[in-house]
C-alpha positions in Angstrom: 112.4 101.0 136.0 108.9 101.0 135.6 107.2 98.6 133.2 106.0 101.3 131.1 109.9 102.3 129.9 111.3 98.6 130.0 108.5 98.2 127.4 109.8 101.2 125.5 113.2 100.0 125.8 112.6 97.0 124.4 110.7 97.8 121.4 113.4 100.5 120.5 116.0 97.5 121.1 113.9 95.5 118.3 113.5 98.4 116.4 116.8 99.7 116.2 118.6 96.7 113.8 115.2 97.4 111.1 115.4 100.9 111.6 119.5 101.0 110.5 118.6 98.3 107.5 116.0 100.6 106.1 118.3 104.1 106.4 121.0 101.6 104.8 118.6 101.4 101.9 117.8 104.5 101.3 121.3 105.8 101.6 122.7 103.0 99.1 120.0 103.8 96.4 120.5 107.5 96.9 124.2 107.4 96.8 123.3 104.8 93.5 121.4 107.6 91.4 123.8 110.2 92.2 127.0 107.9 91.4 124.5 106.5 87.8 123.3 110.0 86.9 126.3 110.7 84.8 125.5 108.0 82.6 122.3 109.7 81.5 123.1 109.8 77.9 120.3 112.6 76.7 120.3 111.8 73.6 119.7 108.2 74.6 117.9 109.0 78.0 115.3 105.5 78.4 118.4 103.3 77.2 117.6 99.4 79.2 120.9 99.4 80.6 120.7 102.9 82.4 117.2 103.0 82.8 117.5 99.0 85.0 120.1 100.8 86.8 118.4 103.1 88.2 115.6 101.0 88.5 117.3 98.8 91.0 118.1 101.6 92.9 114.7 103.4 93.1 113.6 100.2 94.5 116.6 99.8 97.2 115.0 103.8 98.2 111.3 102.4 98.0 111.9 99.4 100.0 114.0 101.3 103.0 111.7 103.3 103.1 108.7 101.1 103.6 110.6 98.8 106.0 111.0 102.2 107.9 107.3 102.3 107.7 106.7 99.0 108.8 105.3 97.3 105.6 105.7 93.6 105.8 106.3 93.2 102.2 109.1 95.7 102.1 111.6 93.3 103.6 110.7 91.0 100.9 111.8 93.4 98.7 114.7 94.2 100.3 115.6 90.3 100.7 114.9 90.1 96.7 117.1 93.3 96.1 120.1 91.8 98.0 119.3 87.9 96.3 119.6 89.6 92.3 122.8 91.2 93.5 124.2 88.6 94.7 122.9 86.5 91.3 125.0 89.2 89.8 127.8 89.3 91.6 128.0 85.5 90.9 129.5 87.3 87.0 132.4 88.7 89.1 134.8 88.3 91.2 134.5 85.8 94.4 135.3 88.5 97.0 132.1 90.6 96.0 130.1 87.2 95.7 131.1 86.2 99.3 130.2 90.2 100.3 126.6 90.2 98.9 126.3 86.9 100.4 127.4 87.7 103.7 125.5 90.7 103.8 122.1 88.9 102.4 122.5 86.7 105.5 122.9 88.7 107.8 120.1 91.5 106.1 117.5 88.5 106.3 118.5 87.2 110.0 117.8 91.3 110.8 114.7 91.7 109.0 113.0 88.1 109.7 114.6 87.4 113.3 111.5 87.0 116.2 112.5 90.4 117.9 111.6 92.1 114.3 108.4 90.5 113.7 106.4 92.9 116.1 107.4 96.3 114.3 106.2 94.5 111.2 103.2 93.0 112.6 101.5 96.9 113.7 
């Protein structure tokens, strides 16, 4: 293998992990406006509780896409996404507590781990 493709290999092997973060992103804030879209009251349309709703989610789209695009402060979003969910999962019940947790550790070790620091630093 020449150096040329072990260097290839190895940036799409630090890549990869960020890469299927920022897809998850944009996939759980899509899937988020479709799923809150019915509670578009339009009589009502800029009501707080909708409108932070969807809010939330723009931003889960905003910041996959940006990690995608290598912006450093996009997995500070993402990390800041994932910490207010799991402040408000904290008002229900244990097992989705533990699962935000779980997957804010294991988001952050992806984002912030030395092999990812690279496709953030271009």
């Amino acid at each position: 293998m020449s150096s040329e493709n072990a260097q290839t290999s190895t940036g799409l092997r630090r890549r990869f992990p960020v890469v299927i973060v920022g897809l998850l992103f944009v996939s759980a804030g899509i899937v988020g406006l479709v799923y809150h879209a019915g509670e578009i009251d339009l009589h009502h349309p800029f009501e707080f509780d909708v409108v932070a709703v969807l809010v939330v989610r723009l931003l889960a789209i905003v910041g996959g896409v940006f990690v995608l695009l290598c912006r450093n402060w996009a997995r500070w979003l993402l990390i800041g996404w994932l910490g207010y969910h799991v402040v408000l999962s904290a008002f229900h019940s244990p097992g989705e507590l533990v699962f935000h947790f779980v997957l804010l550790v294991v988001i952050s070790w992806l984002l912030f781990r030395a092999g990812a620091s690279p496709y953030f630093s271009r």
